[in-house]
KEPA-233464 format. One record per residue (C-alpha): x, y, z. Coordinates in Angstrom, 1 decimal. Layout:
! KEPA-233464
+--------+--------+--------+
!      X !      Y !      Z !
+--------+--------+--------+
!      X !      Y !      Z !
...
+--------+--------+--------+
END
This chain:
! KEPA-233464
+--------+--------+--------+
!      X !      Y !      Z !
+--------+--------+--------+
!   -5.4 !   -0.5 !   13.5 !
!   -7.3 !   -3.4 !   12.5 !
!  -10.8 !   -2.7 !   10.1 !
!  -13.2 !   -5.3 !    9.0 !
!  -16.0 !   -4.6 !    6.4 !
!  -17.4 !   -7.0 !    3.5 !
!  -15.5 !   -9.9 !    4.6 !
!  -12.1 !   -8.1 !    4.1 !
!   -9.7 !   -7.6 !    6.9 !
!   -7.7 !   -4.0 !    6.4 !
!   -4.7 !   -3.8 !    8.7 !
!   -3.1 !    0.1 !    8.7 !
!   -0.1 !    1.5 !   10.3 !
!    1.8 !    4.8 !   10.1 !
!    5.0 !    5.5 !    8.8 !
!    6.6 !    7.4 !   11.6 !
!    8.7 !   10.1 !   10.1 !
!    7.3 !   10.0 !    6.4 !
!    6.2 !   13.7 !    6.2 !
!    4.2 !   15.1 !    3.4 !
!    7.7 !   17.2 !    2.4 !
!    9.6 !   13.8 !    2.2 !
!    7.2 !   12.7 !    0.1 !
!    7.4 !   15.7 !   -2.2 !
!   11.2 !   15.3 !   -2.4 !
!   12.4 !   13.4 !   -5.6 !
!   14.0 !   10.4 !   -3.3 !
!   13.1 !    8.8 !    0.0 !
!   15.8 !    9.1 !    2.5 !
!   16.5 !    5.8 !    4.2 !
!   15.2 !    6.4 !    7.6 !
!   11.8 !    6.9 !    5.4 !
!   12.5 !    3.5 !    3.4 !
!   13.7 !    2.1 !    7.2 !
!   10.1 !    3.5 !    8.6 !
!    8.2 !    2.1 !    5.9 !
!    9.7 !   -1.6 !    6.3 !
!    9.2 !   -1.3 !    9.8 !
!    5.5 !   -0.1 !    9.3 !
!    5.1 !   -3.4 !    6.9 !
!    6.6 !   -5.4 !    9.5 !
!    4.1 !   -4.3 !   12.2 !
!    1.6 !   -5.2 !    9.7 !
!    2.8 !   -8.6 !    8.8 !
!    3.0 !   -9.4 !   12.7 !
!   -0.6 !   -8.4 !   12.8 !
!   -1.9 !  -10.2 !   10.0 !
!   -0.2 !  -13.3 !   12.4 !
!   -0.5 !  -16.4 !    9.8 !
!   -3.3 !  -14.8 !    7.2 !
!   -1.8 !  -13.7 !    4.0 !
!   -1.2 !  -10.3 !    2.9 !
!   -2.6 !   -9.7 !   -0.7 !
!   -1.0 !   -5.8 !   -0.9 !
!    0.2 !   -2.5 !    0.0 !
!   -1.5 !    0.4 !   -0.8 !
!   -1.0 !    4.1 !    0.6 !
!   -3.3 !    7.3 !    1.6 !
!   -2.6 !   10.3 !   -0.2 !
!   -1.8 !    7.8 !   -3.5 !
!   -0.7 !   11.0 !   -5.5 !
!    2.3 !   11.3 !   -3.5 !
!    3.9 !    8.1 !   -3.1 !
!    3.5 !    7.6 !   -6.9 !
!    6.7 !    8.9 !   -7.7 !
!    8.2 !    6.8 !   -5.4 !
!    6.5 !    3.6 !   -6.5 !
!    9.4 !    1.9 !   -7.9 !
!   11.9 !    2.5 !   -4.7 !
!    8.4 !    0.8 !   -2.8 !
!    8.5 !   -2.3 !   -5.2 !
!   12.6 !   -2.4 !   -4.6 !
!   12.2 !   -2.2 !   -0.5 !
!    9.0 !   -4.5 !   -0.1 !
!    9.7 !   -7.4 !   -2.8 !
!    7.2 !   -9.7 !   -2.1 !
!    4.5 !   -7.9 !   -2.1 !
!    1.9 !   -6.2 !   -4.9 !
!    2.6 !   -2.3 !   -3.8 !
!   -0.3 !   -0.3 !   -5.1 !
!    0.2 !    3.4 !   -4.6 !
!   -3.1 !    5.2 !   -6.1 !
!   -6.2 !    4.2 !   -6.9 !
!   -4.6 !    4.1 !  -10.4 !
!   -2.3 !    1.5 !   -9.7 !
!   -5.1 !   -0.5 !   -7.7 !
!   -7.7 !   -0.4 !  -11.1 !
!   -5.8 !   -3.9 !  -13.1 !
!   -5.4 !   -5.6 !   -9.4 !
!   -9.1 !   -5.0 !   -8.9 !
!  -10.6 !   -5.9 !  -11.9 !
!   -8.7 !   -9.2 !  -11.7 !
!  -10.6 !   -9.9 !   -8.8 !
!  -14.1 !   -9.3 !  -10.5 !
!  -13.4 !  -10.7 !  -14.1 !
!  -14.6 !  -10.3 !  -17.2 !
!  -18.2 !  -11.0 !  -16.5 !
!  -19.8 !   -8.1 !  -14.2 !
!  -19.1 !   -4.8 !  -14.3 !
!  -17.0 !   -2.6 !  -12.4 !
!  -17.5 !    1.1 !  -10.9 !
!  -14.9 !    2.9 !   -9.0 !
!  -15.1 !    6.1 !   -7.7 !
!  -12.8 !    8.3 !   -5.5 !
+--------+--------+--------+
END
């Protein structure tokens, strides 16, 4: 699904078979490491030649224990798993200068 607001283009795709319980688990499987390259690869053939600037996930809370194994599968790309995670990415983008309020 492709959504475009504020001059940002969001590409999202589902991980077919990553279930709430695998995500509770203390290890993804590999068919739920498989389903998540495959879900970035669908992604990067939407995004065509733009560049991708990140990953992040819905229901953060539960794919932050598996952040690291989500760094180790998709290498070459910032993987932000909560809103957390996304809070040193973001401010980057803003600087030093203005202020920043997030809320969730």
């Amino acid at each position: 699904i492709e959504v475009k607001e504020a001059g940002c283009k969001r590409l999202l795709s589902v991980c077919k078979g990553v279930t709430k319980e695998k995500l509770m688990s203390d290890r993804l499987d590999s068919s739920a490491v498989a389903s998540i390259k495959a879900c970035v690869d669908r992604i990067i053939g939407k995004a065509g030649k733009e560049s991708i600037a990140g990953i992040s996930c819905d229901v953060g809370y539960l794919w932050l224990k598996h952040q690291r194994t989500l760094r180790q599968a998709l290498p070459q790309f910032p993987v932000l798993t909560t809103p957390m995670m996304q809070l040193p990415f973001i401010w980057t983008c803003f600087g030093n200068e203005k202020t920043l309020l997030v809320t969730w």
